[in-house]
C-alpha positions in Angstrom: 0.0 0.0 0.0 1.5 3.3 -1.1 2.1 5.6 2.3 -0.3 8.3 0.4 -2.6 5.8 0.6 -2.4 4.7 4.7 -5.0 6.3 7.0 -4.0 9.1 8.6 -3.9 10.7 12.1 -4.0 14.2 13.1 -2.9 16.4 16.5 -5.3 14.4 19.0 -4.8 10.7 17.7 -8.5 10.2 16.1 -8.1 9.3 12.6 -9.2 12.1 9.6 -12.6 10.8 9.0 -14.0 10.4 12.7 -16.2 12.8 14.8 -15.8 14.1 18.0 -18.2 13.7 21.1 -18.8 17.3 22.6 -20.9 18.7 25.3 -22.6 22.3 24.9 -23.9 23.6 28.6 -25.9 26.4 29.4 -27.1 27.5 32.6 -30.5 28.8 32.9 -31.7 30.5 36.1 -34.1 27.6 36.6 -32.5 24.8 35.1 -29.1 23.7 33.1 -29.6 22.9 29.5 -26.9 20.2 28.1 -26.4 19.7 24.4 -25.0 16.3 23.4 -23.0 16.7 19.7 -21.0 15.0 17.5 -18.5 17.2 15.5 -16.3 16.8 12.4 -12.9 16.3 13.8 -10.9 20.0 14.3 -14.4 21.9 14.7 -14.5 25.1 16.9 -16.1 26.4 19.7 -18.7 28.7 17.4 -19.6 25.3 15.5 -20.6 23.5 18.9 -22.9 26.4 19.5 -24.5 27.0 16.1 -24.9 22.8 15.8 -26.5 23.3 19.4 -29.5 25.1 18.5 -28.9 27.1 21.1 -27.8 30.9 19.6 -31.4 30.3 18.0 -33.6 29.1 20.8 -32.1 31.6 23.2 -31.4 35.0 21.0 -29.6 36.8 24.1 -26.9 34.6 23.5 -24.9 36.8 21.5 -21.2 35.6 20.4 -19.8 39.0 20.3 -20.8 39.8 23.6 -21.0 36.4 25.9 -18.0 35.3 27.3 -17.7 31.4 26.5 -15.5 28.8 28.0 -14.0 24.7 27.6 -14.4 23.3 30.7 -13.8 26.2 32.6 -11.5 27.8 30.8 -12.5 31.0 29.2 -11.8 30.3 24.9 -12.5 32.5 21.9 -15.0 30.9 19.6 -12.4 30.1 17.4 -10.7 27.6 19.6 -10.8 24.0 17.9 -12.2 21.5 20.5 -11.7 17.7 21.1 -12.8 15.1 21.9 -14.9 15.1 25.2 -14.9 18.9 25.6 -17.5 20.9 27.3 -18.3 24.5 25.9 -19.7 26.6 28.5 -22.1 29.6 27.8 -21.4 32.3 30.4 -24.2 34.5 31.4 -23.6 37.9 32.4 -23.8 38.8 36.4 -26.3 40.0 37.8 -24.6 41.8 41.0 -21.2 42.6 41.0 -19.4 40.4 44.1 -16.9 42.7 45.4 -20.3 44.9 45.5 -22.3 42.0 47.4 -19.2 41.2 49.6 -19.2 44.6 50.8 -22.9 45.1 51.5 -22.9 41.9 53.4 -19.4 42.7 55.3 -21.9 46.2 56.5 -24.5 44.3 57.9 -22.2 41.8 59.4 -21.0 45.3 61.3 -23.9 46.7 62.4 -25.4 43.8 63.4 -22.4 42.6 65.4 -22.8 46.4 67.0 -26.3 45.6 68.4 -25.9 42.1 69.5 -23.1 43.2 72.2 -25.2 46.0 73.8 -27.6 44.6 77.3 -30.4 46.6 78.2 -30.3 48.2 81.6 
């Protein structure tokens, strides 16, 4: 058999032709949503989400504006997944926590205040 001829691998070991098993999550306030794909071997993070369905069920997922992730690593949507890979959607916050941390550090102090003080 001429070597042009031989199967081929590529980077991550799975041969030319195969597919690759991907997760897309989203959480929901409510509920998580979990999208079970198989991808073309060297497909990105932007073709997870378009093959989801969910960009078009849920329109405020914007691409230029959400902040996506691979198992919980923030990626661009560019980034070629592998096998087994979980693409997060990341929701914006609601509150800001160094906001909440300090409003709940003030009550802690005035409450800490009051509960030292007897009545006479």
């Amino acid at each position: 058999m001429p070597l042009s001829a031989a199967p081929h691998k590529n980077r991550g070991g799975q041969m030319a032709d195969e597919q690759i098993s991907v997760e897309v999550c989203y959480p929901l306030p409510d509920k998580q949503l979990l999208v079970r794909l198989k991808l073309p071997v060297a497909s990105t993070l932007l073709t997870a989400l378009e093959a989801s369905g969910l960009l078009v069920k849920y329109p405020e997922i914007d691409v230029k504006k959400n902040k996506f992730g691979i198992w919980n690593k923030l990626s661009k949507v560019d980034a070629v997944l592998r096998d087994q890979d979980r693409v997060e959607i990341y929701r914006p916050l609601i509150a800001d926590p160094k906001e909440v941390r300090k409003q709940r550090a003030a009550e802690g102090k005035v409450m800490k205040k009051g509960a030292g003080e007897s009545e006479a």
